[in-house]
N, C-alpha and C positions, 0 to 999 in steps of 0.2 A: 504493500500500500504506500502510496507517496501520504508526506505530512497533510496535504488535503484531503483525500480520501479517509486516511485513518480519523481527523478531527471532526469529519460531517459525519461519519458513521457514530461515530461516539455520541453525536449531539444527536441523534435521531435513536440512539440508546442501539445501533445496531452493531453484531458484529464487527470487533478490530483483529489486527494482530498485533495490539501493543497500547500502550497507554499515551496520547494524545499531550505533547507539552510545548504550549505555548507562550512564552515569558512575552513581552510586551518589550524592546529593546531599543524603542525607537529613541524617548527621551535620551537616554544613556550611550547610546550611538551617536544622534545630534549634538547634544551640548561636548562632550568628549573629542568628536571630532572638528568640531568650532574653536576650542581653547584648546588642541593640537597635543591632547592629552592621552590618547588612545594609547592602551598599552602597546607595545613593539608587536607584540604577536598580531597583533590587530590592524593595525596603520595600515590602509592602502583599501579594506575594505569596504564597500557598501554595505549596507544594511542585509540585503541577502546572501550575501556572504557570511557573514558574520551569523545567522542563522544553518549555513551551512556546516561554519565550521563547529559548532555548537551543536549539531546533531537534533536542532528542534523547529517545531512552527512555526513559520513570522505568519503572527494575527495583525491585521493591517483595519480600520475601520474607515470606510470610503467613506468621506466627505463631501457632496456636494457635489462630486464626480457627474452623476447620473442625472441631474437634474440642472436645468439653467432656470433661473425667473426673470421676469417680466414686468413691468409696471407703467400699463400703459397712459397710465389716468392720473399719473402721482411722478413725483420725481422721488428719485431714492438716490442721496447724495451722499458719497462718503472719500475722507480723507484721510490716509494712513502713512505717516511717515516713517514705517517700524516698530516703532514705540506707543505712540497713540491715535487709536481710531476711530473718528469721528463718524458717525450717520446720522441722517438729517431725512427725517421725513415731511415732504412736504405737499399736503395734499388743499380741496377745496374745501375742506371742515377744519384745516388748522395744519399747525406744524409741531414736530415733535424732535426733542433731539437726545442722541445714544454715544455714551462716551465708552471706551475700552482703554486698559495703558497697561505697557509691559508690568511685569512685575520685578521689581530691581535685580537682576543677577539670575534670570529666569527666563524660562521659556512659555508659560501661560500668560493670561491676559486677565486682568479683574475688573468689574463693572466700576466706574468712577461717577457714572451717569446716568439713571435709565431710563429710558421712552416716556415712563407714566409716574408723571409724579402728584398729579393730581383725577378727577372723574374728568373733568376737560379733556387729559391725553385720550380718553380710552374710545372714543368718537374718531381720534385720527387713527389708533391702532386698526379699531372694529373698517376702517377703509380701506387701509393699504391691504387688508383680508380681503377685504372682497373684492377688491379690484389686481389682485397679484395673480398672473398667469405662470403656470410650471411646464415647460416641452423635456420631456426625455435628451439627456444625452449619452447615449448609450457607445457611441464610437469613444467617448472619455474612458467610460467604466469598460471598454474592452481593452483598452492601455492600460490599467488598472489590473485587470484582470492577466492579461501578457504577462504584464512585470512580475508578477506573483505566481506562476506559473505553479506545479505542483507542491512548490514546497510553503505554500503560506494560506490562509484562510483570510478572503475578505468579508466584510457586511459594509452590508449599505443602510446609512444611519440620516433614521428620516425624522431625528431630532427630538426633542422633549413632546410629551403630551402636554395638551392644554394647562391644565393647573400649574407645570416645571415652567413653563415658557413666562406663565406672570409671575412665581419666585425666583428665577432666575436673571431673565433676561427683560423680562416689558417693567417690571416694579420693581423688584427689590424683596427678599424675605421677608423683612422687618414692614417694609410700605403694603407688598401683597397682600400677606395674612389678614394686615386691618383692616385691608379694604374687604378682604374676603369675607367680613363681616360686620363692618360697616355698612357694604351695598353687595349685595348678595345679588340680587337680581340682577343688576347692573355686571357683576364680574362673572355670573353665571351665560350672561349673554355674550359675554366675550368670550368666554372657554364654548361656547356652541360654535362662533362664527371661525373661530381656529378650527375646530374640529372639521369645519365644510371647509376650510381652505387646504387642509391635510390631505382632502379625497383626491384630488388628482396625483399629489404626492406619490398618494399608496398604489393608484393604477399604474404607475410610472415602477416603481419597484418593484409589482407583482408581473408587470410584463416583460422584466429583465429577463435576457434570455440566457445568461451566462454565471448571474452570482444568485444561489442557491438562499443566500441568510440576509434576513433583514432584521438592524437593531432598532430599537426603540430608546435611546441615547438617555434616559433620563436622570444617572446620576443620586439615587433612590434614596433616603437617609431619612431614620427617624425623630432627627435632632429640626426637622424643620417639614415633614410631612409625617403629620399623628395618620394611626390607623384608623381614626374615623374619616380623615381630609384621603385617605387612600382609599376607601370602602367607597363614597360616595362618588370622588372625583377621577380618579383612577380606574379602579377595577372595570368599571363598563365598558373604559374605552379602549382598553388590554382585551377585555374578549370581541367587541366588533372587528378591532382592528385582527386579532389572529385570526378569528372565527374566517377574513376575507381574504388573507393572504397563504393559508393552510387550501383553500378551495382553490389557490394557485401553486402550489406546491409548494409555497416555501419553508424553509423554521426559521424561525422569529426568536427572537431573544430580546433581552433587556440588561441595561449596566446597572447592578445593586452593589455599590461598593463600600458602603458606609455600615451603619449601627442600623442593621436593620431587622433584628429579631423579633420585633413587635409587629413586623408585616408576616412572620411565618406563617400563619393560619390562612391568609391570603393569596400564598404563589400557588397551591394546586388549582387554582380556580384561574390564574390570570389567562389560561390558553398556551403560555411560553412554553417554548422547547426547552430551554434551555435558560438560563440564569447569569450574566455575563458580568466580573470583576469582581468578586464577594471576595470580602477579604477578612480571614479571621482574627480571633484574637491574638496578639494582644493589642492589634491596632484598631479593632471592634467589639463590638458588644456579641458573637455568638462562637460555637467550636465546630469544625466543622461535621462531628456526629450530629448536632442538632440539625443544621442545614441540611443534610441527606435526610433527615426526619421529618423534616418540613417539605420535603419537595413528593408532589404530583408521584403517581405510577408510571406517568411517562414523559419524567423529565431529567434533567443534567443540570450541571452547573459548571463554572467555573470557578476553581480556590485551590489555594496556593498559599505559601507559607507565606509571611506579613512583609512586604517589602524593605519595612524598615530593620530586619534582622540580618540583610545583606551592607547593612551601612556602621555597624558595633564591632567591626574586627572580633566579632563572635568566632568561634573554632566550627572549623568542618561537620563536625560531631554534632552542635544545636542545630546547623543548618540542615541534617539529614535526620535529625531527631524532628524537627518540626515540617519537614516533606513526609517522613513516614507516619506523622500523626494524619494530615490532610488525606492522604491516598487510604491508609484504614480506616479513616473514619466516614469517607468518603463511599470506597468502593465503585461499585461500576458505576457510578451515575458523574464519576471525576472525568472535567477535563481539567490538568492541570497550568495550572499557569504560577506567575511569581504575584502575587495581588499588592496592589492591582497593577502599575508599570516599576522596572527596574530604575531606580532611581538614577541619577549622573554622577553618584558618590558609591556605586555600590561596589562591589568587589565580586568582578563579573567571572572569575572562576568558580564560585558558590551558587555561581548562574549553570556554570559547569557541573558540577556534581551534581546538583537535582534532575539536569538531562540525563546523566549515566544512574541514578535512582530510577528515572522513569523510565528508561531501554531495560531496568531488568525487572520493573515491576510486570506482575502479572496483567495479561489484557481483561 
């Protein structure tokens, strides 16, 4: 089996011949290779390589690949000098504006600004929705799909649901919640008009004719989505959306990488195949015996020992002590990974060992 085949049979819970591990290596590739730090063995490598020579997956999460948008009724202005990115909507009900800025000495980006800072914004939001057109670009995602050739696993990540998109990205945690209850109706009708601007999204990914998995990017955590904000606003739109992408053959998955044991009672229900970033303790609230306890008859995850264990000049010995707790506690429903990506401090021969753990664990 090449690394794809063995990782989609794992995630559809079907026969392997081998246990599926795919560490996330890009951060630690990029920044490394940026500050010209790459260990000697390493220097000269791309990123598939470097999964080569490492004997494991490169899981790769498409971006934006597959899909171009449109706005033909609105202008969507933005300016990015590397550092800070500015967007600017500006539509016949008003104008709205979104700030992003590196983060100092990093490679993420953290909101400085966002879209909705008062009921005013959410009239320019609810337009750029309904007037944003999506066309497939599929000649992208078959570059995508080339470059990654048997030895990597892509999904195509068709971004937060409704409820993620206003704690995330349109409001703010802190500004969302209250509005969430402040004006209910009002954010309630915002999270509908997302969910009708999503549908051509999900046509566009369910007619891909080349990548198999489609993620649901939501970043899951109980520190800022309680399980009743999950029961109501979530779980429904976890089973429309699998219930229509399953009727096209795909598996679906979701990113849960935080303290998310309080949504346990709720994954055998959401439709997912699969479970994608769960990362146990001690960098979360669950172990990974509970996880396998909690998941569906016909479901998988992803976990892996805690990222931050690869960054302690910890001994070989905790690092394979805490891989062989995940794979027995785990069992067949393990795909393994490093949870959730390998950080750009880690000590990528302990990235090493877990791949020579997983070649000789049982399939």
């Amino acid at each position: 089996m090449t690394h794809r085949e063995r990782y989609l049979a794992r995630a559809a819970l079907e026969a392997t011949d081998g246990l599926p591990f795919a560490p996330d290596l890009s951060v630690w590739h990029r920044v490394n290779e940026k500050r010209g730090a790459l260990p000697e063995r390493y220097r000269g490598m791309d990123l598939r390589e470097l999964h080569d020579e490492l004997g494991c997956c490169l899981p790769w999460h498409i971006y934006g690949d597959f899909v171009e948008f449109e706005y033909p009724r609105m202008e969507h202005l933005v300016t990015d000098d590397g550092d800070r990115r500015v967007e600017r909507l500006v539509t016949p009900v008003g104008e709205v504006r979104g700030v992003r800025e590196r983060v100092p000495g990093g490679e993420s980006y953290a909101w400085r600004e966002h879209f909705i800072k008062s009921l005013d914004d959410v009239k320019v939001v609810e337009y750029m929705l309904a007037h944003r057109l999506a066309r497939a670009r599929y000649d992208r995602l078959d570059r995508v799909m080339d470059w990654l050739g048997g030895r990597g696993i892509g999904d195509m990540v068709v971004g937060y649901t409704p409820l993620l998109r206003i704690l995330v990205e349109w409001a703010g945690i802190e500004r969302g919640i209250y509005m969430l209850y402040d004006y209910p109706a009002e954010m309630e009708r915002l999270m509908a008009a997302a969910a009708a601007a999503d549908d051509p999204v999900y046509e566009i990914v369910a007619a891909a004719p080349r990548c198999r998995v489609v993620i649901v990017g939501d970043n899951m955590d109980t520190r800022y989505v309680s399980p009743a904000m999950y029961e109501r606003y979530c779980l429904p739109y976890y089973q429309r959306r699998t219930d229509f992408l399953h009727s096209r053959g795909k598996l679906v998955s979701t990113h849960m990488d935080g303290c998310i044991k309080g949504l346990f009672p709720y994954l055998c229900d959401t439709g997912f195949d699969y479970i994608d970033g769960c990362t146990p303790a001690p960098m979360n609230d669950f172990t990974p015996r509970e996880l396998r306890g909690a998941l569906g008859g016909r479901q998988a995850a992803q976990c892996g020992p805690p990222s931050t264990l690869f960054c302690q000049n910890l001994p070989d010995s905790s690092i394979a002590r805490a891989t062989q707790e995940v794979i027995g506690g785990m069992g067949n429903r393990l795909l393994l990974i490093v949870g959730d990506q390998v950080p750009e401090n880690a000590n990528i021969e302990q990235v090493r060992l877990v791949a020579e753990i997983a070649r000789s664990a049982r399939a």
